[in-house]
C-alpha positions in Angstrom: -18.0 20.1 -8.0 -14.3 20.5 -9.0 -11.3 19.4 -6.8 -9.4 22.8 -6.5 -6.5 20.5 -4.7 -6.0 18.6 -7.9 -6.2 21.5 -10.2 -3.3 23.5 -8.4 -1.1 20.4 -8.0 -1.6 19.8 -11.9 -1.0 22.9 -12.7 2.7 23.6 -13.9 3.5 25.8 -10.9 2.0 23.1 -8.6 3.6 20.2 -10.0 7.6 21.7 -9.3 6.0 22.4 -5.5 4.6 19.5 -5.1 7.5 17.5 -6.3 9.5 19.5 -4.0 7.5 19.3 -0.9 6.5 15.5 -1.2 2.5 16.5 -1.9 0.4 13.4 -3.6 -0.5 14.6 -7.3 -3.5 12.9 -8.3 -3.5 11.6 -11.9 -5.9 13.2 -14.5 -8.1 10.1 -14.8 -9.4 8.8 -18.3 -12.9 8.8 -18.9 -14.7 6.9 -21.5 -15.8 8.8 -24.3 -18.0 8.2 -27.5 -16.4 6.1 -30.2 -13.6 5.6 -28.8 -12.0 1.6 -28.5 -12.2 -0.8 -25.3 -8.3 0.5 -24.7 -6.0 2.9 -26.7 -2.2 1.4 -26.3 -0.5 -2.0 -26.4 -1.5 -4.8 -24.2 1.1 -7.2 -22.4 -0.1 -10.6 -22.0 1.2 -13.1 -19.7 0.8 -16.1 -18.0 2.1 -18.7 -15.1 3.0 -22.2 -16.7 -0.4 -24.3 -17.1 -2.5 -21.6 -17.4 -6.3 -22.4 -19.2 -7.3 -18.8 -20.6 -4.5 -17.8 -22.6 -6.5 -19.1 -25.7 -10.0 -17.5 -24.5 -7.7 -13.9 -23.9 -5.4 -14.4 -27.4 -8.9 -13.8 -29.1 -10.4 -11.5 -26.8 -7.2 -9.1 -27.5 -7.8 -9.3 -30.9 -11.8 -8.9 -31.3 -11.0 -5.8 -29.6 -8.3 -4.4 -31.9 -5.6 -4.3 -29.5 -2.2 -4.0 -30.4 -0.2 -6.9 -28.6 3.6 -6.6 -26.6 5.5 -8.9 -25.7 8.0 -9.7 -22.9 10.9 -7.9 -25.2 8.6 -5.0 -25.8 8.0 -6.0 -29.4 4.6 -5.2 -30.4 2.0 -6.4 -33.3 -1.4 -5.5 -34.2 -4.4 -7.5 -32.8 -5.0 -10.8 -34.7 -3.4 -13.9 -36.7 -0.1 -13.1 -38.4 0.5 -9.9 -37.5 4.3 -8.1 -37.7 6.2 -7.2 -34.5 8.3 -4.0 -34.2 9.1 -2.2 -30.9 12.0 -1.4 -28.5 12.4 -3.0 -25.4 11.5 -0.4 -22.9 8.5 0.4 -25.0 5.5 1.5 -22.9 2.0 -0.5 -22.4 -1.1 0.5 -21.9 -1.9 -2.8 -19.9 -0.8 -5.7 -18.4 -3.2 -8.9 -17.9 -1.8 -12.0 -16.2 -3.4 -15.5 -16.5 -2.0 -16.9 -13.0 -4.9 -19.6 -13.3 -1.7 -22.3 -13.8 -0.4 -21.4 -10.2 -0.8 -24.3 -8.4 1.7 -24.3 -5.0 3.0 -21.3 -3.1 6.7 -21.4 -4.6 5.2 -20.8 -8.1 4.2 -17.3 -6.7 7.4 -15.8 -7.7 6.1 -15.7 -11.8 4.0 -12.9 -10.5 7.8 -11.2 -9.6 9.0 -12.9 -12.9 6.5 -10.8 -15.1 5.6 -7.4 -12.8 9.0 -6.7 -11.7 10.7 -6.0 -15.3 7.3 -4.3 -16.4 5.2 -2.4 -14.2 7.0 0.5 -14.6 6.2 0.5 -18.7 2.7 0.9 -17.6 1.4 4.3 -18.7 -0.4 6.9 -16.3 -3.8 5.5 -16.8 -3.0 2.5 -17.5 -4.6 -1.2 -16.3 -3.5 -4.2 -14.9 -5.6 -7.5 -14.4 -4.5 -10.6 -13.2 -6.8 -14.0 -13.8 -7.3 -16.5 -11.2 -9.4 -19.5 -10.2 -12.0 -19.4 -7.2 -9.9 -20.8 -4.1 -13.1 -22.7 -2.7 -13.0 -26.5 -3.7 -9.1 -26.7 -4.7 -6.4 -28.5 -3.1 -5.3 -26.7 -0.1 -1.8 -25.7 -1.2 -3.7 -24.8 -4.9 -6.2 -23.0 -3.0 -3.8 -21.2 -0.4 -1.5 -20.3 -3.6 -4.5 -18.7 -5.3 -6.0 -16.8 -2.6 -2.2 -14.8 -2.3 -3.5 -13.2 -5.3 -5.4 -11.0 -3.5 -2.8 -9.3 -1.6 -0.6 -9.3 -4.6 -3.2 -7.1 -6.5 -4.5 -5.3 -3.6 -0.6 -4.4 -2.8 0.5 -3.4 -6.7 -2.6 -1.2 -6.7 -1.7 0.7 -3.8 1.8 1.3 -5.9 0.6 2.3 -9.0 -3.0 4.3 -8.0 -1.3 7.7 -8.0 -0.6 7.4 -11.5 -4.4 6.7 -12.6 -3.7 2.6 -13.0 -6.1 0.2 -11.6 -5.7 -3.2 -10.7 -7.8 -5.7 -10.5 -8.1 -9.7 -9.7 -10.4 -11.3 -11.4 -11.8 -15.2 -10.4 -12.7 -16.9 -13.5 -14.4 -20.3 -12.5 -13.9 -24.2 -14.0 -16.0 -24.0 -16.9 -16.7 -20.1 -16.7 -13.6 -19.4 -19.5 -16.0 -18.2 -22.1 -17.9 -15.9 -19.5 -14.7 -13.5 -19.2 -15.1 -11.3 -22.2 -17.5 -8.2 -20.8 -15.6 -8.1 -17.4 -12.0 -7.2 -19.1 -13.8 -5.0 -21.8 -14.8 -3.1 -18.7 -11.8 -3.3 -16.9 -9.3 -2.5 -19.9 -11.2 0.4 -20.9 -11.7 4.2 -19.1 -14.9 3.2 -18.1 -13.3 1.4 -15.0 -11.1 4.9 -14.3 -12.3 4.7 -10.5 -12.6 0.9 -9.8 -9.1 -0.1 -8.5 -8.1 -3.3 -5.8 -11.3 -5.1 -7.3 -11.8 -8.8 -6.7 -14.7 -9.8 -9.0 -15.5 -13.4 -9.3 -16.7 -15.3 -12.7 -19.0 -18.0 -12.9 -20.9 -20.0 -15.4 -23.3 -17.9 -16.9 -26.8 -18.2 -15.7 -28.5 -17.8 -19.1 -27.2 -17.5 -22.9 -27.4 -14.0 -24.2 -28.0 -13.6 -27.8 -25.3 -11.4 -30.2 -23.9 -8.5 -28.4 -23.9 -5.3 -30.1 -21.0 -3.7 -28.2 -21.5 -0.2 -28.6 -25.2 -0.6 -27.5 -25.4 -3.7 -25.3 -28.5 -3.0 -23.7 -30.3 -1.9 -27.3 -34.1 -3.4 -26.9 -34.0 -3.6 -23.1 -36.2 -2.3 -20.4 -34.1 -0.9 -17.0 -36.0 0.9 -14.2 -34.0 2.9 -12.4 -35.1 4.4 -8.4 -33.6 7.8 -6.9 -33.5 9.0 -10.9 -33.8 12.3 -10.8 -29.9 14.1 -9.3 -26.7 12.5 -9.0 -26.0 9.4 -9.1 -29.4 8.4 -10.1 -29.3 10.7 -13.4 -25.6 9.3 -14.4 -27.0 5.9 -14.3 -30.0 6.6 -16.4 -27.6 8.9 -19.0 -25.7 5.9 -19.2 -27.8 3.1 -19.9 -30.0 5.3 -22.1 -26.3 5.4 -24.1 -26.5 1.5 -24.1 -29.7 1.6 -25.4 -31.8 0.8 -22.4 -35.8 1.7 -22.7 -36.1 3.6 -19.3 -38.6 4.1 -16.1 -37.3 6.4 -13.9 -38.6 6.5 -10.0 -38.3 9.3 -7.9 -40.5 10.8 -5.1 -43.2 13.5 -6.0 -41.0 16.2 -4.3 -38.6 15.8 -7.5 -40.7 15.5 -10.0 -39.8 18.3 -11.9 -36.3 17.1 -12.2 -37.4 13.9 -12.9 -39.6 14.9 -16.1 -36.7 17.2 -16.9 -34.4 14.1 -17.0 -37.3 11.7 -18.6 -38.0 14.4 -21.4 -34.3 14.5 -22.4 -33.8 11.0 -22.3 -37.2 9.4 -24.3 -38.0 8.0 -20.6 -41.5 7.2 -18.4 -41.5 8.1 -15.2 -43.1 6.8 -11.9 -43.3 9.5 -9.1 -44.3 8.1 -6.0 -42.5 7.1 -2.5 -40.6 3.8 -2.3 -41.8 2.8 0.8 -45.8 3.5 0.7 -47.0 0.2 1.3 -48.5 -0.5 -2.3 -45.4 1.0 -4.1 -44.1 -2.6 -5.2 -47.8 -3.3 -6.2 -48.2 0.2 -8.4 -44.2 -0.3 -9.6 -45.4 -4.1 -10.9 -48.3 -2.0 -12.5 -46.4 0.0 -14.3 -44.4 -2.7 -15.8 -47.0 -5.3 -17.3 -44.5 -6.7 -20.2 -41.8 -7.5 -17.5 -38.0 -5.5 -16.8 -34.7 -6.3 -18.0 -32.8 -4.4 -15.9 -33.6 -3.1 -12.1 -31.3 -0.3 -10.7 -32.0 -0.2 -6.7 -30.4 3.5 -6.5 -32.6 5.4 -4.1 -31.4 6.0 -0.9 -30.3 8.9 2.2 -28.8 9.4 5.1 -29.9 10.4 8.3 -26.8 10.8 10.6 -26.1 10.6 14.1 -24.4 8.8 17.1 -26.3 5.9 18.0 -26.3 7.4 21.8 -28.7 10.2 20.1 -30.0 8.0 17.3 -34.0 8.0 17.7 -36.2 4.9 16.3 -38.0 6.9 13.9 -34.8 8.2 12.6 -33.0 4.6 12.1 -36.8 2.9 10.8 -37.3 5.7 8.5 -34.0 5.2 6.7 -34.0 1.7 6.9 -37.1 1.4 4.9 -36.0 3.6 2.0 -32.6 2.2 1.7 -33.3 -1.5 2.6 -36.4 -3.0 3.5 -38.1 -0.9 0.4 -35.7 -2.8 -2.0 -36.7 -6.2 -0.5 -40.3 -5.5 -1.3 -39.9 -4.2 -4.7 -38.1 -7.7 -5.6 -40.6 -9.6 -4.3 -43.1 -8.3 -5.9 -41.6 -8.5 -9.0 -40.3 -11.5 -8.2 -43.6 -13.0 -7.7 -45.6 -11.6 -10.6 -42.5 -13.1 -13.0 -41.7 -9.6 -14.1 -38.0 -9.8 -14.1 -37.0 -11.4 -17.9 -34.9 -14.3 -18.5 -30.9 -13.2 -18.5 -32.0 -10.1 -16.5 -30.2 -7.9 -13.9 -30.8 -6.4 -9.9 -28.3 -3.8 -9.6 -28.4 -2.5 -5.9 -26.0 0.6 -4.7 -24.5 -0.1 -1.5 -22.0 2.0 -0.3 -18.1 2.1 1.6 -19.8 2.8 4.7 -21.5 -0.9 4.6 -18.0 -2.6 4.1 -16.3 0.0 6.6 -18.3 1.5 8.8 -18.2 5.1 9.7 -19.1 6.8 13.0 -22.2 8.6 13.3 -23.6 6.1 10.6 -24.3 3.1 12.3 -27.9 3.3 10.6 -26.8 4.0 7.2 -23.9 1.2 7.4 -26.2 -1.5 8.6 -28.9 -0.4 5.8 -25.8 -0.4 3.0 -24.1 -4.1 4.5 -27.9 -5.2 4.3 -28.1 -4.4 1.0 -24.7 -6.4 0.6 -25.9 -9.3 2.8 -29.1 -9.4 0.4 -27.1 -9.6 -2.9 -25.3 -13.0 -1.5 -28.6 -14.6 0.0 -30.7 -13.7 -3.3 -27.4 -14.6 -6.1 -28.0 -18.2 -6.0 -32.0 -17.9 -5.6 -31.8 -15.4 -8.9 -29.6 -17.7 -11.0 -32.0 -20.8 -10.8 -34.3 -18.4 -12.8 -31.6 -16.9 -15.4 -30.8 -14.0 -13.7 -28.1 -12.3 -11.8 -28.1 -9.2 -9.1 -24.7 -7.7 -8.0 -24.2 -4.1 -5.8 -21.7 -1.4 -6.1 -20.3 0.1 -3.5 -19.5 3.6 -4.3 -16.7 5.7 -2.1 -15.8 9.1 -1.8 -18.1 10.3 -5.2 -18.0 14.3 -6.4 -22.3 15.1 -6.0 -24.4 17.4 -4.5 -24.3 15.8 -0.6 -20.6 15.9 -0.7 -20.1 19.3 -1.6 -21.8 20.1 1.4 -19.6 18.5 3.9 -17.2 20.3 5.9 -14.1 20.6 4.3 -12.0 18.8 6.4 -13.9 15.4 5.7 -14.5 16.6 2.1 -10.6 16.3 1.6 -10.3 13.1 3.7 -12.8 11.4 1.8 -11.0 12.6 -1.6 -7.6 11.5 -0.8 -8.0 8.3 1.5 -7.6 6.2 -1.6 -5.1 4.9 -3.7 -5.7 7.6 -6.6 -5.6 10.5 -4.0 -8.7 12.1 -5.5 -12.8 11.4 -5.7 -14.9 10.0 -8.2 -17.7 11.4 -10.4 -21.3 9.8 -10.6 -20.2 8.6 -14.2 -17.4 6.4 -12.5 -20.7 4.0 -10.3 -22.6 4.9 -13.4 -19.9 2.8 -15.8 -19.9 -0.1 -13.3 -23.7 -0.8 -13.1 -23.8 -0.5 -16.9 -21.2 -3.3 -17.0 -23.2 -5.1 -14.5 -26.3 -4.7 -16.5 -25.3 -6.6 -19.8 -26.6 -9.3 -20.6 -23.2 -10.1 -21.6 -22.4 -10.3 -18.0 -24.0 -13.6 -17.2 -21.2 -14.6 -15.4 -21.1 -12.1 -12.8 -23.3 -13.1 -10.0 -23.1 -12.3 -6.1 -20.3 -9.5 -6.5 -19.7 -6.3 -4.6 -17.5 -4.1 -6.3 -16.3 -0.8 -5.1 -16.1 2.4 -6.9 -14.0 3.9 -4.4 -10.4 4.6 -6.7 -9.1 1.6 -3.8 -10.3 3.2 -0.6 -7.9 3.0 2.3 -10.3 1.6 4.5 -12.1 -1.3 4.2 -11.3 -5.4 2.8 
């Protein structure tokens, strides 16, 4: 579905009107495409005094080719003894800030040190991640100092989101240095176009992956992947067929012709049956005898209405496809020891679980359920090598909201920082980052795929 708005505005008539009557111009957002590197422009790199991933982001710079700016604007190429050239005012395509050495409140002020001369270098599209450490367990004034980040970044993304930058704070543990690398690959590069005012938080990875092949992270893997067949649910099959994910695809018997459409295309079995029959996690187990790398819990609806005129059998009946279905699939997988070691739960949640919305109060407490089952079942996963996160998609161009009136259509598109919605690709980039087995680290995280939403923490 295209966004008319953003096409006028863009256009070269629209942009002198807009400019001249104050109208928000949403930024043409970069999208990842085939072959093309983690980031395209010049990286800024800097740092509080004291910080302890400076080293760990020096080589992660250059392992991904890219060209290096400094504080003058001088720039070199990736990598040990490179030249430097460059003019002062020279634009970046990023800026990444290890703030891991702030330690006390009145160190604060290096984030105006190294933002204030510059943010405004950073081109439209452009990225900006700054590196903290988890607040719980430090000093109180460390830990006070630390947790500040978040309204930094939350606050510079609200400045910069018209413009197509994200921002991002990213919590990288004691002892979780080495766990950093596929976060910032995903957050440098056009894959992360609508994930802005992000905190993501690093651990220790739960298992040791073997050699990542970059281009193809998930080559030799097994994903199953519910609600396949429209959407959402075919972006995130596409894209982890693209990283070499082996694919099930699950969809009810009502869809099965798009389903097979979608599995014929992609190489893909399919399981057609409804989530919440009550031997669906027993046939789903049955149809994955070798074990699953990767489980995607996509399939879900909504039902809306006021809870004054909200009937049981509406709430149960949506409750048990976007909930209490997912519950039973992991257990049963869970028990048979069907989800491999260094695997991945990927659930979909939603803005309206963080939020709220009225005439949702079903949907919301399904979607914060699924967000409330992701923290109890991190630590439980870990102990057996494996990790589940959620997503938590916003206002997202599909199908359903194309056929909203138009009034909330436009709300939902420019309540965010970027002034426009997503596309399924956008939640279907940041479950494929989720699903690496290069992202060991990333445990108990809700991210949002919502270009920084207006609403909601």
């Amino acid at each position: 579905m295209s966004d008319r708005y953003a096409q006028v505005v863009n256009s070269l008539p629209g942009r002198l009107i807009a400019g001249r009557v104050g109208l928000p111009r949403p930024a043409r957002l970069e999208r990842h495409a085939g072959g093309a590197p983690v980031i395209s422009g010049s990286v800024l790199l800097g740092a509080a005094p004291g910080g302890r991933l400076g080293e760990r982001l020096e080589r992660l710079l250059s392992e991904i080719g890219a060209t290096r700016a400094d504080i003058a604007g001088a720039t070199r190429a990736g990598g040990a003894g490179a030249t430097r050239a460059g003019a002062g005012d020279a634009q970046v395509k990023a800026l990444v800030f290890d703030a891991t050495g702030i330690a006390d409140s009145t160190q604060l002020v290096e984030l105006q040190r190294f933002f204030h001369p510059n943010v405004r270098r950073v081109q439209s599209c452009g990225r900006v991640a700054v590196l903290g450490t988890p607040p719980q367990g430090l000093p109180a004034r460390t830990a006070t100092a630390q947790r500040a980040l978040e309204g930094f970044t939350r606050s510079l993304g609200k400045e910069v989101g018209r413009r197509g930058v994200t921002v991002q704070l990213v919590y990288v543990a004691q002892g979780a240095e080495a766990e950093i690398d596929s976060t910032l690959r995903f957050l440098l590069s056009p894959r992360s176009a609508y994930v802005s005012g992000q905190v993501i938080r690093i651990g220790p990875g739960v298992a040791k992956a073997s050699q990542i092949n970059w281009q193809r992270p998930l080559e030799g893997k097994r994903a199953l992947v519910t609600g396949a067949s429209r959407g959402i649910g075919e972006a995130i099959a596409t894209t982890l067929h693209r990283d070499g994910a082996k694919l099930v695809l699950l969809d009810v018997p009502a869809l099965s012709a798009d389903l097979r459409n979608l599995a014929a295309r992609l190489g893909a079995e399919t399981i057609e049956l409804d989530i919440t029959d009550e031997d669906a996690p027993a046939k789903i187990a049955e149809r994955l005898p070798d074990g699953v790398d990767v489980v995607v819990h996509n399939a879900g609806v909504t039902r809306d209405r006021t809870i004054a005129k909200m009937p049981e059998d509406r709430w149960t009946s949506l409750m048990e496809i976007n909930l209490s279905s997912q519950e039973r699939i992991d257990d049963e997988l869970l028990s048979r020891n069907l989800l491999r070691e260094n695997g991945r739960v990927v659930c979909v949640s939603s803005m309206s679980g963080i939020a709220g919305n009225a005439g949702q109060t079903n949907y919301a407490t399904s979607k914060a359920g699924v967000i409330g089952m992701v923290q109890a079942l991190a630590p439980v996963l870990a102990q057996r090598g494996t990790t589940i996160n959620a997503v938590a998609p916003g206002f997202i161009e599909t199908q359903m909201t194309a056929k909203m009136p138009l009034a909330l259509r436009e709300a939902g598109r420019r309540m965010n920082s970027m002034s426009q919605g997503g596309l399924p690709v956008d939640v279907a980039e940041t479950i494929a980052w989720l699903a690496s087995p290069a992202s060991a680290g990333v445990n108990g995280n809700t991210v949002r795929v919502c270009g920084q939403n207006l609403l909601g923490a």
